[in-house]
Residue frames relative to the residue before (quaternion, step in Angstrom):
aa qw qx qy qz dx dy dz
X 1.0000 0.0000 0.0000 0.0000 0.00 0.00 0.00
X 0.2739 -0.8247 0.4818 0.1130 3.40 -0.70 1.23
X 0.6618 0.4970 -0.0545 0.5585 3.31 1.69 -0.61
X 0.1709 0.8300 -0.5141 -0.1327 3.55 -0.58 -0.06
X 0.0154 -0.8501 0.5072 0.1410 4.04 -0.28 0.10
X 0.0524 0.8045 -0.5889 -0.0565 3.49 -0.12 0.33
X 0.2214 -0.8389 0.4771 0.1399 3.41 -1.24 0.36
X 0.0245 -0.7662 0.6405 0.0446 3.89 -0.44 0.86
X 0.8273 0.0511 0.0398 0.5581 3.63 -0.38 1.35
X 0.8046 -0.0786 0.3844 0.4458 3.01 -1.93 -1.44
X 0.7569 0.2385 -0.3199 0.5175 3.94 0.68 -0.60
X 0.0024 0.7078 -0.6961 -0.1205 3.06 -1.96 0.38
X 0.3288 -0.7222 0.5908 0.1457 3.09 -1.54 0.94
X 0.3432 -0.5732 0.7370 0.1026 3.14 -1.96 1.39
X 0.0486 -0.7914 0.6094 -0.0009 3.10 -1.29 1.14
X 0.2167 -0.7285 0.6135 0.2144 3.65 -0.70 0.72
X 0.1517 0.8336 -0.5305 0.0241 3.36 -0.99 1.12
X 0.4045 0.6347 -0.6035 0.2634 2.67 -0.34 1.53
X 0.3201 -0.8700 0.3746 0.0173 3.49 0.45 1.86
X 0.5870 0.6178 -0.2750 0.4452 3.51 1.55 -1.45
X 0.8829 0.2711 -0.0531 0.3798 3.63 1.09 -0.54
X 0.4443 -0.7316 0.3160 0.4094 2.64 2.39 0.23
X 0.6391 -0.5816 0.3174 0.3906 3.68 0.61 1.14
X 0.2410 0.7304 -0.6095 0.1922 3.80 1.41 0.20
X 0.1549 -0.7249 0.6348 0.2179 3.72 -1.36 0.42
X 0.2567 -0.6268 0.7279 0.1068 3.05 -1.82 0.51
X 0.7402 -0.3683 0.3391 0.4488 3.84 -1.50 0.19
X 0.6275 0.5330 -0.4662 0.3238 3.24 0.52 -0.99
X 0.7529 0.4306 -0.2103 0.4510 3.28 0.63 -1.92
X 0.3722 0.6429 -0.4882 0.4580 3.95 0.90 -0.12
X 0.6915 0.5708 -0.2495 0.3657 3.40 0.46 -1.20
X 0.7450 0.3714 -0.1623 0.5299 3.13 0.37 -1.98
X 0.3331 0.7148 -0.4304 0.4391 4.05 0.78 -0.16
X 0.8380 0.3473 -0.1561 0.3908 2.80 -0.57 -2.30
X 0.6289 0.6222 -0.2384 0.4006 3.72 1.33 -1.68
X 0.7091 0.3368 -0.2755 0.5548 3.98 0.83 -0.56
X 0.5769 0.4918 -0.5184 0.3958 3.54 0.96 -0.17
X 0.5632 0.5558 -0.3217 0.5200 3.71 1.39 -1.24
X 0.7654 0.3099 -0.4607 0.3254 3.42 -0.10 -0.56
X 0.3185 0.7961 -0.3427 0.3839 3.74 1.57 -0.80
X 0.7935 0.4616 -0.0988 0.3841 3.02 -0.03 -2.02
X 0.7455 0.4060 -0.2322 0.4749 3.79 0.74 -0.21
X 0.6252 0.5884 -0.2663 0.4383 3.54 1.23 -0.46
X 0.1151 -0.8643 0.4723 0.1294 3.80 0.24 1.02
X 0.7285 0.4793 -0.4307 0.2323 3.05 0.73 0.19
X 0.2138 0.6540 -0.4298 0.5847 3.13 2.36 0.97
X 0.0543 0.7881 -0.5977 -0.1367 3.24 -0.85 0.99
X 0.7189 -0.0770 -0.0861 0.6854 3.89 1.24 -0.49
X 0.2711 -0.6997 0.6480 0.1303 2.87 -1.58 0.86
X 0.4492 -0.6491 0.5818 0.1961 3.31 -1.92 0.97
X 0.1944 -0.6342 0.7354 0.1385 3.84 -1.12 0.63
X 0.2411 0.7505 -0.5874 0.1835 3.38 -1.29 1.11
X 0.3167 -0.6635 0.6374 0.2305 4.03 -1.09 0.40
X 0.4180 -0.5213 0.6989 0.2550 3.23 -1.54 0.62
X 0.9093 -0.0114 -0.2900 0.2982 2.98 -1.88 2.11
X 0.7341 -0.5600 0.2635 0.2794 2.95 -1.13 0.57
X 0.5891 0.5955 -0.4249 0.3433 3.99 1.10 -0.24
X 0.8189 -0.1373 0.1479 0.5373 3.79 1.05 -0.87
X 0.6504 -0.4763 0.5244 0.2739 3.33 -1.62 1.01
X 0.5680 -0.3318 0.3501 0.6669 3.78 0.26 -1.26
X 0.4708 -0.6841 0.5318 0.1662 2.98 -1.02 1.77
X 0.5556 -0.6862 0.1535 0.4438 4.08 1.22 -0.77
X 0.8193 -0.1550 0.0827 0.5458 3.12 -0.11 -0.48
X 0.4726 -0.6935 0.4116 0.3553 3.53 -0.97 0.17
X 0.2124 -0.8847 0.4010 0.1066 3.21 0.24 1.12
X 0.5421 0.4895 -0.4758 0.4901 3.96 1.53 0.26
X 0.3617 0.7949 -0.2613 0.4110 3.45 1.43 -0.45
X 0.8171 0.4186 0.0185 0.3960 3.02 0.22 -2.07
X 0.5928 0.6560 -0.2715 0.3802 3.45 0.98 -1.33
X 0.8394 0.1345 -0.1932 0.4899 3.58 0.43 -0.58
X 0.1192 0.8109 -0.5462 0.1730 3.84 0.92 0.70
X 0.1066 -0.5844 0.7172 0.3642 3.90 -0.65 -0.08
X 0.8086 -0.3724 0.3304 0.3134 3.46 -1.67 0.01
X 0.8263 0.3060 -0.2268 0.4149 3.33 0.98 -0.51
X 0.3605 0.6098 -0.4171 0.5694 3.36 1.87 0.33
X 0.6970 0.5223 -0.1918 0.4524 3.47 0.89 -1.72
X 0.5210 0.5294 -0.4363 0.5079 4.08 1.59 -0.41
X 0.6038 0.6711 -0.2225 0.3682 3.07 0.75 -1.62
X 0.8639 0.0465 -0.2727 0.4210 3.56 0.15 -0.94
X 0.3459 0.6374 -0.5989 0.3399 3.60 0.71 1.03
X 0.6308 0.4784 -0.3532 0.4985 3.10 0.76 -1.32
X 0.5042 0.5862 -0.4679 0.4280 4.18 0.44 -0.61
X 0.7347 0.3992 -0.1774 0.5190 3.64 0.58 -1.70
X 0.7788 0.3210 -0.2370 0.4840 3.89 0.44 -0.19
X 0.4353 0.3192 -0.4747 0.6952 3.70 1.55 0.96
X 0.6389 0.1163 -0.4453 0.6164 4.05 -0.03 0.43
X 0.7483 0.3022 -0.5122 0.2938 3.38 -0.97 0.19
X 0.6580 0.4703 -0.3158 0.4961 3.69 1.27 -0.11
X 0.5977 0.6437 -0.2958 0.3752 3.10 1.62 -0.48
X 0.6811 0.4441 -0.1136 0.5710 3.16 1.70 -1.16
X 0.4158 0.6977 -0.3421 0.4725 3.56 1.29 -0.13
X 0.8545 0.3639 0.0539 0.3667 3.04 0.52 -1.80
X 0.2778 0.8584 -0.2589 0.3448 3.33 1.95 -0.77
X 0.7055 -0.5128 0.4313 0.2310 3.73 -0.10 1.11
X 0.8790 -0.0854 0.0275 0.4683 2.97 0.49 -1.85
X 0.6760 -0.4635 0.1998 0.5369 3.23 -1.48 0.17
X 0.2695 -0.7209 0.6238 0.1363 3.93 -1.39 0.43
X 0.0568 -0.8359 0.5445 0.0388 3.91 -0.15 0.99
X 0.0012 -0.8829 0.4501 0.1341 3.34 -0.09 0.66
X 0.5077 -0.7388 0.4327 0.0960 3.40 -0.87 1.64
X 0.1591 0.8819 -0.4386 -0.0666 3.82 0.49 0.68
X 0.1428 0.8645 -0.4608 0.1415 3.46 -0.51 1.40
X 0.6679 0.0426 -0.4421 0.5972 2.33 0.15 2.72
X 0.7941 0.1820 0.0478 0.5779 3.69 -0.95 -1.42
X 0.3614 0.5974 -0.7139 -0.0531 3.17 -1.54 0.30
X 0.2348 0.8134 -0.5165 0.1286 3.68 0.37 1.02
X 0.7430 -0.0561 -0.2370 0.6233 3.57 -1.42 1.06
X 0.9046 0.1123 -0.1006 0.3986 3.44 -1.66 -0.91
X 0.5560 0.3954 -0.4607 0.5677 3.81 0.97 -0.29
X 0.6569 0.4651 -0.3929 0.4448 3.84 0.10 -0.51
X 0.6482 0.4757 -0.3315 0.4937 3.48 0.61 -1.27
X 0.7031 0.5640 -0.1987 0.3847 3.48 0.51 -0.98
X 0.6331 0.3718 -0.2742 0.6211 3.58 1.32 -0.52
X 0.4432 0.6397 -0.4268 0.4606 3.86 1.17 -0.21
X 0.6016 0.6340 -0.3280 0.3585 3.16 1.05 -1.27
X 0.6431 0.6354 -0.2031 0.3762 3.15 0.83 -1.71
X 0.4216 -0.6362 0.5545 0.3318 3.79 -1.47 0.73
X 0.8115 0.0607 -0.1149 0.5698 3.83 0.36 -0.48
X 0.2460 -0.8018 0.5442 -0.0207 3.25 -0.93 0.83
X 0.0809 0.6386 -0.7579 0.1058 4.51 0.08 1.49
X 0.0513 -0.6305 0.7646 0.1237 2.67 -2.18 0.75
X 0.5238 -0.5670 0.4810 0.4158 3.47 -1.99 0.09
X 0.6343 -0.3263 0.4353 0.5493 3.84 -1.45 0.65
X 0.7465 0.4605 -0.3793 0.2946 3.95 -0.31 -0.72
X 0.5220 0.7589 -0.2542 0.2949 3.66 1.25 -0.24
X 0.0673 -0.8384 0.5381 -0.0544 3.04 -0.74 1.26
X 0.1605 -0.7089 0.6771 0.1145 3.65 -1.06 1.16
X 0.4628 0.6099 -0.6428 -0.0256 2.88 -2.53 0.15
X 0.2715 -0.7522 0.5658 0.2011 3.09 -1.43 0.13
X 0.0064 -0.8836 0.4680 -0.0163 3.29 0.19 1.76
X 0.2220 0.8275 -0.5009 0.1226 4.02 1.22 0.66
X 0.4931 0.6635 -0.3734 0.4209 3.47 1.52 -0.26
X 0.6742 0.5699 -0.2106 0.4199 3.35 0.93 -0.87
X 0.4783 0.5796 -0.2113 0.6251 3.43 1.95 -0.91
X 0.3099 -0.6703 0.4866 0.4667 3.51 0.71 -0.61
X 0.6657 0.4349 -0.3655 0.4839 4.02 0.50 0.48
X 0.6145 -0.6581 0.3746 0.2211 3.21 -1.79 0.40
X 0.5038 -0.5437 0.3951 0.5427 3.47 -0.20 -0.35
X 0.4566 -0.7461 0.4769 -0.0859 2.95 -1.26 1.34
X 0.8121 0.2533 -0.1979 0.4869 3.38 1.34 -0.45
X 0.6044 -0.7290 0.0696 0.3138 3.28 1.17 0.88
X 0.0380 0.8642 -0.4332 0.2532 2.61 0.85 2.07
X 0.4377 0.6534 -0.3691 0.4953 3.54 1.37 -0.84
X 0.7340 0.3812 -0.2207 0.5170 4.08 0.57 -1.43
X 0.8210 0.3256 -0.1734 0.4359 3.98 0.26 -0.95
X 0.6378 0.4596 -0.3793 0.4880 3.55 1.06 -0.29
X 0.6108 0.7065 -0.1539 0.3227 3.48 1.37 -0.46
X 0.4597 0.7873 0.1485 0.3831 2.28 2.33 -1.40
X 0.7164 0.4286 0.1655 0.5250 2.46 0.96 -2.39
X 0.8978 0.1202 -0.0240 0.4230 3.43 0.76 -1.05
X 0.3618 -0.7546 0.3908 0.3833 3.24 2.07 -0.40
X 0.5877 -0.7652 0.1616 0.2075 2.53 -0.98 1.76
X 0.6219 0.6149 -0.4092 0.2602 3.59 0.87 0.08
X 0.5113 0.4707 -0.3552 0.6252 3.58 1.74 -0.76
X 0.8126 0.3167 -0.4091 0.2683 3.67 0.41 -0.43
X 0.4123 0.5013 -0.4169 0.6363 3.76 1.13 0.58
X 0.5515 0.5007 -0.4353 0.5056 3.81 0.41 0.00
X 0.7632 0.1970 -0.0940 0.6082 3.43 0.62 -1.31
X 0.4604 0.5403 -0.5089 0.4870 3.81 0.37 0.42
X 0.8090 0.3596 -0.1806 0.4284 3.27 0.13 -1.52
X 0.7539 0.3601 -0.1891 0.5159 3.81 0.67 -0.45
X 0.4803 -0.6640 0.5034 0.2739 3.50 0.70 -0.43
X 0.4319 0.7622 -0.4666 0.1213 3.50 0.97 -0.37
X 0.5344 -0.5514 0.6122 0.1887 3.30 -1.51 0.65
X 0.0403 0.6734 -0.7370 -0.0415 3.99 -0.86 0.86
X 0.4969 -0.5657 0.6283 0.1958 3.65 -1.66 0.76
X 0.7130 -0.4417 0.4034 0.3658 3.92 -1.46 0.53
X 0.6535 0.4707 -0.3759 0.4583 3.76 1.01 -0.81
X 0.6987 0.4086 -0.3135 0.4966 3.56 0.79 -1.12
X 0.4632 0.6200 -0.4972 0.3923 3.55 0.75 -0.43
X 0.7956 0.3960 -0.0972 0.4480 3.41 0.37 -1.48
X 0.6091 0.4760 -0.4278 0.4684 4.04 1.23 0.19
X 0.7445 0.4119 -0.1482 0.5041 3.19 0.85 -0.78
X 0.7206 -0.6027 0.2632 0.2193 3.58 1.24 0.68
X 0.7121 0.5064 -0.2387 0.4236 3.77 1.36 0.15
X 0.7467 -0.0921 -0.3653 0.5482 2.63 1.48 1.48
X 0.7497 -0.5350 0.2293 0.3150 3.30 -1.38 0.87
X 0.8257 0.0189 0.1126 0.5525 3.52 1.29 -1.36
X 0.2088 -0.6906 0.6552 0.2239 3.73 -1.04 0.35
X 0.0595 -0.7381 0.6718 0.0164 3.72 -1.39 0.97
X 0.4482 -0.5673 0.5709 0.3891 3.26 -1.33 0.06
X 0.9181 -0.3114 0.2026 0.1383 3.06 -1.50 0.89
X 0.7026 0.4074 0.1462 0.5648 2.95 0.66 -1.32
X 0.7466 0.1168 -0.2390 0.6097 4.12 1.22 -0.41
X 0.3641 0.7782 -0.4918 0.1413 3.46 0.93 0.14
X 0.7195 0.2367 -0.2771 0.5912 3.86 1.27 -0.48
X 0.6474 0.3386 -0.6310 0.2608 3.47 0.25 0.23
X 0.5446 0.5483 -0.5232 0.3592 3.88 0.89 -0.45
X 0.6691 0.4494 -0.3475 0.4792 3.77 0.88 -1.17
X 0.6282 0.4673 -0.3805 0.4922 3.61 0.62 -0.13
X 0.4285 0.6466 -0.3124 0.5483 3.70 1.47 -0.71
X 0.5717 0.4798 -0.3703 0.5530 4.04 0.42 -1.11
X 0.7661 0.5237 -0.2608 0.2661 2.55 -0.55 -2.23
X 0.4214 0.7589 -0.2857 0.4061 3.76 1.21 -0.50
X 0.8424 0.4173 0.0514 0.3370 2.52 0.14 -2.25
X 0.6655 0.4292 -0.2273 0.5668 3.34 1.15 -0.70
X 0.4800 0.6037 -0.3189 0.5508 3.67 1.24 0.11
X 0.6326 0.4431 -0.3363 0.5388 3.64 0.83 -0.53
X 0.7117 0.4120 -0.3712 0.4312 3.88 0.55 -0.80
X 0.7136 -0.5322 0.3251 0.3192 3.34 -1.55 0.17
X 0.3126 -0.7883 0.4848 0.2141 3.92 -0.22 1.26
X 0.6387 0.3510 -0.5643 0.3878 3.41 0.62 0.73
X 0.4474 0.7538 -0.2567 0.4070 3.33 1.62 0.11
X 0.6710 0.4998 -0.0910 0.5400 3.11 1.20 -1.29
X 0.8567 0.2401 -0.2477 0.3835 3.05 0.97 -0.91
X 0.4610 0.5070 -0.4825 0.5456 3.55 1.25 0.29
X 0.6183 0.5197 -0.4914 0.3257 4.07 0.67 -0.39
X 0.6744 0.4722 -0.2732 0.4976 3.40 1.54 -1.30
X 0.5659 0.4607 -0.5094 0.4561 3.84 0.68 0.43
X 0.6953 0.3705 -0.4339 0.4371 3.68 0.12 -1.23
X 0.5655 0.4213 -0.5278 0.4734 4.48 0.63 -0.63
X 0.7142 0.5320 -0.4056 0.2058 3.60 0.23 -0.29
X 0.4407 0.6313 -0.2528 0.5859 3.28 2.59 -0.06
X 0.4225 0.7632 -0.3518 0.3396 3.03 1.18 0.27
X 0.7503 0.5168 0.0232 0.4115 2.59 1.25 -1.92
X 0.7450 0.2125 0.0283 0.6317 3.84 1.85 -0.31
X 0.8868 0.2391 -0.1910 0.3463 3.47 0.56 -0.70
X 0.8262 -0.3632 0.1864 0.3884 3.66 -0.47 0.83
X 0.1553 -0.7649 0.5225 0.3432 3.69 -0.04 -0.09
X 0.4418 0.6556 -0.3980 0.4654 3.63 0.98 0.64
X 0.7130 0.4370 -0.1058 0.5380 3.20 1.32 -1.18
X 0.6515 0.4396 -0.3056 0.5375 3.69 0.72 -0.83
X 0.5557 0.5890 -0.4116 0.4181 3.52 0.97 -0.66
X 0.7104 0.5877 -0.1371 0.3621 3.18 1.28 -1.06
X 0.6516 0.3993 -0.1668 0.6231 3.11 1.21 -0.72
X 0.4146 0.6283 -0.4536 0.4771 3.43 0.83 -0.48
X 0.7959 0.2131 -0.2397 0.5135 4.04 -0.06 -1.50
X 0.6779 0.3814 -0.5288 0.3396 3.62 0.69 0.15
X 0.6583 0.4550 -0.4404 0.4070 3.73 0.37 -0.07
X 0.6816 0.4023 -0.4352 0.4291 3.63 1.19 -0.31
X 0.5160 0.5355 -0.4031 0.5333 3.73 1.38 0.13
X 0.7251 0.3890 -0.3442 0.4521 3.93 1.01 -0.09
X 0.6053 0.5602 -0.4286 0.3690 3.29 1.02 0.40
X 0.3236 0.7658 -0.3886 0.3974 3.53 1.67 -0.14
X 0.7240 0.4864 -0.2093 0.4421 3.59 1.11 -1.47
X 0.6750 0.5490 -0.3368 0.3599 3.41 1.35 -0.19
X 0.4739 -0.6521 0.3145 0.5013 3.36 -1.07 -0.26
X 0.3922 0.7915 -0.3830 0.2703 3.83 1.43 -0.20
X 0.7850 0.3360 -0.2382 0.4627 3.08 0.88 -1.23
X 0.6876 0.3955 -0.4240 0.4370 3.76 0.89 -0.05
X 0.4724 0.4821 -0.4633 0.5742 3.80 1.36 0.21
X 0.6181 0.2379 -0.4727 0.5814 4.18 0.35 0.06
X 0.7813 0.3198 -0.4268 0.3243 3.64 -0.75 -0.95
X 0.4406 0.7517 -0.3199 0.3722 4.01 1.32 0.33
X 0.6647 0.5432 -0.0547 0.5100 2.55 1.02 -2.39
X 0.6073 0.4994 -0.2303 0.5733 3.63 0.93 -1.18
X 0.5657 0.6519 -0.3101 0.3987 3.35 0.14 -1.04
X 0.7219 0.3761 0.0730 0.5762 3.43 0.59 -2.31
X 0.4490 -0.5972 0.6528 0.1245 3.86 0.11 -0.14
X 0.5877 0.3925 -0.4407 0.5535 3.61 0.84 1.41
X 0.4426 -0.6936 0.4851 0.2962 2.84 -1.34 0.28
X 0.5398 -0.6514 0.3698 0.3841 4.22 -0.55 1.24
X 0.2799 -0.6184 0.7151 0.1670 2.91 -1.83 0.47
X 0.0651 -0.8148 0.5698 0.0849 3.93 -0.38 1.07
X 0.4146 -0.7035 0.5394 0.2056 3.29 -1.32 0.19
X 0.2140 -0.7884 0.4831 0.3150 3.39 -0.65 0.74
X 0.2141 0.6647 -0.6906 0.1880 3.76 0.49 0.61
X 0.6210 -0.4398 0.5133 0.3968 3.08 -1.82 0.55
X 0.0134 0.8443 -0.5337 0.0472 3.63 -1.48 0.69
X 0.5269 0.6565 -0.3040 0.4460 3.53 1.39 -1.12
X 0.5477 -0.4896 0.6771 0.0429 3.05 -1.60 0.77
């Protein structure tokens, strides 16, 4: 099993499992990826989903690089575009996507956790994007989201050199949320994944679009849409089951019918 999903509740986890190779992907697994994120993405009664590798050595170690080596250019177009339909897939995903890195996350694993709205790792974690060394760039749109993430000088620092950063530097410089030991890294990320389960899932997901206007649309405009989607939630029943619950000194009971605007 290259894949694994398991479900607890409202969260499910996406496992990459292939350990023998360090969760490295190939086209195949690109596929099945993008294909559980689609099916994911439609199931409301998923409210966040975890991103994680099987064992303890790496998140996704990257790309297959025995794979890669003999591409011609348009094979070599081909599987970018593969790696930039899962990382947009998970980007875009409905819900939130936390990715749990424990260990490797270099090129396409890194790019791939870029992908991701919140981003814990374990003390043992290790980032970069060493495709320069390969003689190529990243490919799965790391140049745009690592940039993002860390601004664009630290990320040309590690672009251009390949460098390796450790779980502490990971977490000064802003590319990921937390460092855990080993060993608590999914129950604390599983501990979130909680929390964000308690708030209203048409909430969550209309919050994790309008941050995604960040990323393209004016801040004049998002500003704009912003009060109109928080003025279309009035018409639902979420927002008068929270401002109730609150109201009443309990804690809400939401529905996961569709609702968003």
């Amino acid at each position: 099993m290259s894949i694994d999903i398991a479900r607890s509740g409202a969260i499910a986890t996406v496992t990459v499992h292939v350990p023998e190779r360090m969760n490295a992907l190939n086209s195949e697994l690109l596929v099945e990826l993008s294909e559980a994120f689609r099916e994911l993405s439609t199931n409301r009664d998923v409210r966040v989903v975890i991103f994680t590798g099987a064992g303890d050595r790496a998140f996704i170690a990257g790309a297959n690089i025995k794979e890669m080596a003999s591409k011609s250019r348009n094979e070599a177009l081909e599987f970018a575009r593969l790696g930039h339909a899962l990382a947009s897939r998970i980007e875009t995903l409905a819900q939130p996507v936390i990715a749990a890195v424990n260990g490797f996350a270099l090129g396409g694993g890194c790019e791939l956790a870029l992908a991701c709205d919140i981003r814990h790792c374990s003390t043992n974690a290790v980032f970069a994007q060493p495709e320069a060394l390969l003689g190529i760039p990243p490919g799965w749109g790391g140049t745009q989201r690592l940039a993002r993430a860390v601004g664009p000088g630290y990320a040309a620092e590690m672009i251009y050199t390949g460098k390796r950063i450790d779980a502490a530097e990971a977490l000064r410089v802003g590319l990921v949320n937390a460092v855990h030991e080993q060993a608590d890294l999914l129950p604390n990320v599983e501990a979130l994944a909680g929390e964000i389960v308690k708030a209203g899932p048409d909430a969550v997901r209309a919050s994790k679009r309008l941050i995604a206007l960040t990323r393209g649309s004016s801040a004049q405009s998002a500003l704009a849409e912003e009060a109109r989607t928080f003025a279309d939630q009035f018409d639902g029943e979420q927002q008068k089951e929270g401002m109730t619950a609150f109201l009443e000194k309990r804690e809400p009971t939401f529905s996961n019918e569709a609702g968003e605007h």
